[in-house]
PASEBA-1860 file (N, C-alpha, C; in nm, 3 decimals):
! residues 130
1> XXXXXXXX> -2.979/4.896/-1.656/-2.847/4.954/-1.681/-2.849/5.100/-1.637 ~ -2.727/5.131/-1.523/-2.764/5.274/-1.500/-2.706/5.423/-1.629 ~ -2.749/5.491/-1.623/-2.768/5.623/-1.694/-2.557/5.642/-1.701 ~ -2.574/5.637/-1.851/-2.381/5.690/-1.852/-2.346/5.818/-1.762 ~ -2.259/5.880/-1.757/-2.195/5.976/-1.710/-2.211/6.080/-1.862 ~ -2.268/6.180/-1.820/-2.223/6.289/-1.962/-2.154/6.433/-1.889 ~ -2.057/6.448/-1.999/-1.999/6.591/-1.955/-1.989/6.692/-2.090 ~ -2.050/6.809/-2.030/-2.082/6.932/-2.143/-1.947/6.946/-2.120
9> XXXXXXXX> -1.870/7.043/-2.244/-1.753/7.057/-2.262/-1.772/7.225/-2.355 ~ -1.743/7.346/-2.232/-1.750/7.438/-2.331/-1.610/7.510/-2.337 ~ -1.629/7.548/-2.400/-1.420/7.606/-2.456/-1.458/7.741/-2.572 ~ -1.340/7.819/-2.578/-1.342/7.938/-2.723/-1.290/7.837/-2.811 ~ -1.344/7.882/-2.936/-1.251/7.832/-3.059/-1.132/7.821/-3.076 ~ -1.046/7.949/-2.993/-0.903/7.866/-2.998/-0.867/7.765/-2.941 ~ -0.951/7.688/-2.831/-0.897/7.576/-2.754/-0.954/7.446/-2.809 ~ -1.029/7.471/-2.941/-1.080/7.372/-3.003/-1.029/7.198/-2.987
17> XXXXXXXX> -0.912/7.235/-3.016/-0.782/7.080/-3.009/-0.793/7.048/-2.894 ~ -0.767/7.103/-2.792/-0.731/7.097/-2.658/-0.881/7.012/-2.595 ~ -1.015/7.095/-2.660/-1.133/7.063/-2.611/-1.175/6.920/-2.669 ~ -1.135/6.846/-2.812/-1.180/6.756/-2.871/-1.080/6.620/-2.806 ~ -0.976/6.660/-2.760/-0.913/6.548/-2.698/-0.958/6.529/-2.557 ~ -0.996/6.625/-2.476/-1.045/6.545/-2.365/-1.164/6.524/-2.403 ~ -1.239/6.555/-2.475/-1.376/6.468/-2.543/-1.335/6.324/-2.592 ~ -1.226/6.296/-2.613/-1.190/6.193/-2.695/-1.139/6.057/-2.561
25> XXXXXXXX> -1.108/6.115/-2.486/-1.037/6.044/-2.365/-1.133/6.021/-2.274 ~ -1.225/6.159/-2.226/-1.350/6.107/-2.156/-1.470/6.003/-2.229 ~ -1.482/5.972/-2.383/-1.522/5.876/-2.473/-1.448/5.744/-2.369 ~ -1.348/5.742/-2.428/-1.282/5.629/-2.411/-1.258/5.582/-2.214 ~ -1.274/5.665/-2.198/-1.346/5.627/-1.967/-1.422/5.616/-1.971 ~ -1.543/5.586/-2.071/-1.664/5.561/-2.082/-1.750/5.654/-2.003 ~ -1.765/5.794/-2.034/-1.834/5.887/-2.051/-1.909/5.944/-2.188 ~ -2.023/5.981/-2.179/-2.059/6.066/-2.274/-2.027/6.194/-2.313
33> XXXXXXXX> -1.977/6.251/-2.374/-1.953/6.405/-2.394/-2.067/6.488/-2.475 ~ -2.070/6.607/-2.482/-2.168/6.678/-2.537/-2.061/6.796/-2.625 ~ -2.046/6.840/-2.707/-1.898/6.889/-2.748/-1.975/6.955/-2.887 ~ -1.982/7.089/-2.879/-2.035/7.142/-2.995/-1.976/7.065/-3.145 ~ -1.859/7.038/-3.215/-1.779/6.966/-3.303/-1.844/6.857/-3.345 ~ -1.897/6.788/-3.227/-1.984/6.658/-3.245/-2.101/6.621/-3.249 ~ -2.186/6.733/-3.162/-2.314/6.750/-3.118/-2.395/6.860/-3.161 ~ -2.340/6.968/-3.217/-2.472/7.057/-3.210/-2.524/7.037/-3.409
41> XXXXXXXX> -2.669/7.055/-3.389/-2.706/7.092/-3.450/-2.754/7.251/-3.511 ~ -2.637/7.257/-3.641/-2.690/7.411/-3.709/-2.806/7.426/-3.756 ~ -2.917/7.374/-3.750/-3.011/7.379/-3.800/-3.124/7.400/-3.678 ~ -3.116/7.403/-3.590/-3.176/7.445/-3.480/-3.144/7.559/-3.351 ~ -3.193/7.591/-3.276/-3.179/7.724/-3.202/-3.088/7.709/-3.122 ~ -2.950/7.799/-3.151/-2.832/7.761/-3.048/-2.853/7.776/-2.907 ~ -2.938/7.850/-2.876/-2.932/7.918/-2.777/-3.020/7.800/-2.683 ~ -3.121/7.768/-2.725/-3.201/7.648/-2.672/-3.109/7.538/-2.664
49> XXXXXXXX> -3.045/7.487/-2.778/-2.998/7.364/-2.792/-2.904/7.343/-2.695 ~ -2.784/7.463/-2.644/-2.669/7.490/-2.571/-2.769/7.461/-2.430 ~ -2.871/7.523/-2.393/-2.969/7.525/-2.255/-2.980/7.390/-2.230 ~ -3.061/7.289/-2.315/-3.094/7.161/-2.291/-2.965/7.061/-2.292 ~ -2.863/7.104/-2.365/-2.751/7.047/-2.348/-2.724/7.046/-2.196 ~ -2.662/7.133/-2.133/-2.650/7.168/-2.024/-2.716/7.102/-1.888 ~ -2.833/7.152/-1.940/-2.901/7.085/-1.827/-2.939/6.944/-1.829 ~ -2.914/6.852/-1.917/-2.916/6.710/-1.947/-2.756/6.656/-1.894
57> XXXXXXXX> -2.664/6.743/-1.864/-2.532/6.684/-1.858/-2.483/6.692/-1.719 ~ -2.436/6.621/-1.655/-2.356/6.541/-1.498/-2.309/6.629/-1.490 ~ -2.199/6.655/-1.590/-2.076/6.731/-1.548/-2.047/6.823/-1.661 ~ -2.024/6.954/-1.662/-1.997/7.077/-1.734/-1.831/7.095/-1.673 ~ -1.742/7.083/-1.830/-1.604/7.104/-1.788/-1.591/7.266/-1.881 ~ -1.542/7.382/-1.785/-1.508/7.517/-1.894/-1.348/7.463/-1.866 ~ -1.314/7.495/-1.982/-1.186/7.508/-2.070/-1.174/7.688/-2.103 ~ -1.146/7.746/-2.062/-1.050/7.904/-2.056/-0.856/7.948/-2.051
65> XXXXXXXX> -0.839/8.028/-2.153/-0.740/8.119/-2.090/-0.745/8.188/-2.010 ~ -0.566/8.159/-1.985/-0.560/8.256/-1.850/-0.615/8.448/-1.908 ~ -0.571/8.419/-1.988/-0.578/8.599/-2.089/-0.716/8.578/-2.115 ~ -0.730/8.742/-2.162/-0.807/8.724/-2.253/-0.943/8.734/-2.197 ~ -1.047/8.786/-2.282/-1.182/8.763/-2.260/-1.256/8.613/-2.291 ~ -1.327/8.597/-2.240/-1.451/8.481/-2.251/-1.572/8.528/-2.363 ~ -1.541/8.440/-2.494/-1.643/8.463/-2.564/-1.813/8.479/-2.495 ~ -1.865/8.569/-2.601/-2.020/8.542/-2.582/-2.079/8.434/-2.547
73> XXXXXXXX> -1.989/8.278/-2.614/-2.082/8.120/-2.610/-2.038/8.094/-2.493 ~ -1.881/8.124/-2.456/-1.838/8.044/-2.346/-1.922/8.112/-2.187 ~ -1.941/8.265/-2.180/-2.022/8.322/-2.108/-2.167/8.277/-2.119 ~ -2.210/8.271/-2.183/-2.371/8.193/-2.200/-2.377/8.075/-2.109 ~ -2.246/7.949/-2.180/-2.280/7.831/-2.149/-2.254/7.835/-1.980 ~ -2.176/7.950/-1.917/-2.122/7.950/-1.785/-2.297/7.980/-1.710 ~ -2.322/8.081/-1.756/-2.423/8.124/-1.699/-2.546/8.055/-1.703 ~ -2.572/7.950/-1.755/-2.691/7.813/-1.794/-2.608/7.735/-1.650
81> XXXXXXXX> -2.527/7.642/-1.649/-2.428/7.571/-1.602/-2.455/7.689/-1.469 ~ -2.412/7.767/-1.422/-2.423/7.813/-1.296/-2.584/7.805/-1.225 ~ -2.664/7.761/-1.276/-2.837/7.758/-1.254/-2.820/7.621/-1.201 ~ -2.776/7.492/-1.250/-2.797/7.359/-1.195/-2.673/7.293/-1.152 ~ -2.580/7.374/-1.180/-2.442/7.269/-1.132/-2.320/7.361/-1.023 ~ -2.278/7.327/-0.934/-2.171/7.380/-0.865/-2.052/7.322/-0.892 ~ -1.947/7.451/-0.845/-1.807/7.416/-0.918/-1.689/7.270/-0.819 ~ -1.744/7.165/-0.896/-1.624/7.068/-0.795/-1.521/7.084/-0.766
89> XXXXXXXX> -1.402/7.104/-0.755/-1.317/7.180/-0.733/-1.240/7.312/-0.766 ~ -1.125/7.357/-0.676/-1.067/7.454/-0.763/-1.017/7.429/-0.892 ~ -0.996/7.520/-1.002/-0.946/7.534/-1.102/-0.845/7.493/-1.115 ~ -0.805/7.393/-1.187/-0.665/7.366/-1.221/-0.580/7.426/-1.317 ~ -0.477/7.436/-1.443/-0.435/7.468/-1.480/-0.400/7.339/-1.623 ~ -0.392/7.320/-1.685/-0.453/7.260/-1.801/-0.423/7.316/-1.976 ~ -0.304/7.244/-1.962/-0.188/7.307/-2.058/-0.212/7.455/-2.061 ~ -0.168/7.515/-1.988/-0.153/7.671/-1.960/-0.288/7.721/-1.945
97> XXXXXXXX> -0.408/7.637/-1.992/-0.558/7.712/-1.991/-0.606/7.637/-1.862 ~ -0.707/7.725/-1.814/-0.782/7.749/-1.703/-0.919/7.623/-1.656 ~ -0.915/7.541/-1.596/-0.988/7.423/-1.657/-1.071/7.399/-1.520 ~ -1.242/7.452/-1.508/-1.292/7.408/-1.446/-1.417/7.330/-1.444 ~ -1.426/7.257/-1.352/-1.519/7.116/-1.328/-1.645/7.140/-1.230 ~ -1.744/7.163/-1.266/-1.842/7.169/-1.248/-1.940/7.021/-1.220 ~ -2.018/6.965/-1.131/-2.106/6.902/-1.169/-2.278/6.931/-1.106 ~ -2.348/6.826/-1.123/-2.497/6.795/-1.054/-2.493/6.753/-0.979
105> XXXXXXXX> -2.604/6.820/-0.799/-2.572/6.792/-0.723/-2.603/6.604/-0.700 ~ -2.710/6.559/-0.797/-2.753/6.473/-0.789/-2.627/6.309/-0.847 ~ -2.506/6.351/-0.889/-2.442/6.294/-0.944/-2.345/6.225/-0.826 ~ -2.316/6.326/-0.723/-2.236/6.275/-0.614/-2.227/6.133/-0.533 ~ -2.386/6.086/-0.493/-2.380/5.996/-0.427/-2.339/5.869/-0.536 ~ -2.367/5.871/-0.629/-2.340/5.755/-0.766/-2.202/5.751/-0.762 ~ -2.101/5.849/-0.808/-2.048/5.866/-0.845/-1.901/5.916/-0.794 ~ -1.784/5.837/-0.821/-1.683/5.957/-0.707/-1.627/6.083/-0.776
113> XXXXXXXX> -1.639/6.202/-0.782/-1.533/6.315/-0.817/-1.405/6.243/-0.881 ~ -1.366/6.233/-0.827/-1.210/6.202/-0.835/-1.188/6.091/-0.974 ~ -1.298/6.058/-1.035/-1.306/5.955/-1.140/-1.274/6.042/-1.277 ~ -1.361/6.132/-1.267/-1.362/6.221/-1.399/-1.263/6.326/-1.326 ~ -1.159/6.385/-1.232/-1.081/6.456/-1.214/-0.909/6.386/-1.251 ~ -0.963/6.228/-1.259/-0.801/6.143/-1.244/-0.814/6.114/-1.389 ~ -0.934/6.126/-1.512/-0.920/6.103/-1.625/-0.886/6.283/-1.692 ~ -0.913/6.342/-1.644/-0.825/6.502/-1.690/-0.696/6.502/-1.634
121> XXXXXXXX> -0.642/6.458/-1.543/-0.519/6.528/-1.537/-0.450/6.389/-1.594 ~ -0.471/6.280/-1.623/-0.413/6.191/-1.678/-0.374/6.191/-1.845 ~ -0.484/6.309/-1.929/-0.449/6.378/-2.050/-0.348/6.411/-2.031 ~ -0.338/6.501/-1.941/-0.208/6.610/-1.884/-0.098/6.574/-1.845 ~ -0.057/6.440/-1.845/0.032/6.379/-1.796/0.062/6.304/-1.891 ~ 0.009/6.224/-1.985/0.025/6.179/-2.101/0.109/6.218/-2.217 ~ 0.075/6.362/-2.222/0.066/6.441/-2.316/0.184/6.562/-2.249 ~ 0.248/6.548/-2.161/0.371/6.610/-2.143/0.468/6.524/-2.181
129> XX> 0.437/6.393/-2.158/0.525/6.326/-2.208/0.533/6.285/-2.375 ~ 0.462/6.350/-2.456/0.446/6.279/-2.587/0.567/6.430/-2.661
END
């Protein structure tokens, strides 16, 4: 059986909602997510745990405002994520926040882009209409 699809998912605390539903939708496309809410353990070293996260995951999605600074976590997790993964496309726009898609180069030949890009904007389309 081949290896699921996982995608790190880092976001600020205000985009919390925003971040647990496409965790919830990429679940249900049968992806794995990695999503602090669900996954991290407080009882161990964030800073490690956020590293191995990262580098165990296909695809790293940042979730940002357009405003505004980039927390300390969300800058960390960018700067781990910029060591093993390049940015798959441009940035889209993602209920007004800034939404980019990152993956491993090793994920490409498996896998098409456009699989995990047509299950994000399909949130986005959903969800204008609700």
């Amino acid at each position: 059986m081949p290896k699921s699809i996982t995608a790190f998912i880092s976001y600020p605390r205000a985009l919390e909602r925003t971040a647990a539903e496409i965790a919830d939708k990429l679940r249900v496309d049968g992806y794995d997510t990695w999503i602090d809410v669900h996954n991290f353990d407080k009882e161990a070293d964030a800073h490690a745990q956020l590293k191995r996260a990262i580098e165990d995951c296909d695809y790293f999605l940042s979730i940002s405002p357009t405003t505004g600074e980039q927390s300390y976590w969300v800058r960390f997790e960018k700067a781990i994520a910029a060591q093993t993964c390049t940015v798959l496309a441009d940035s889209y726009f993602f209920r007004g926040n800034r939404l980019e898609v990152w993956r491993k180069s090793q994920v490409g030949a498996g896998h098409p882009d456009a699989v995990i890009l047509g299950s994000l904007k399909q949130i986005e389309a959903i969800s204008a209409y609700a």
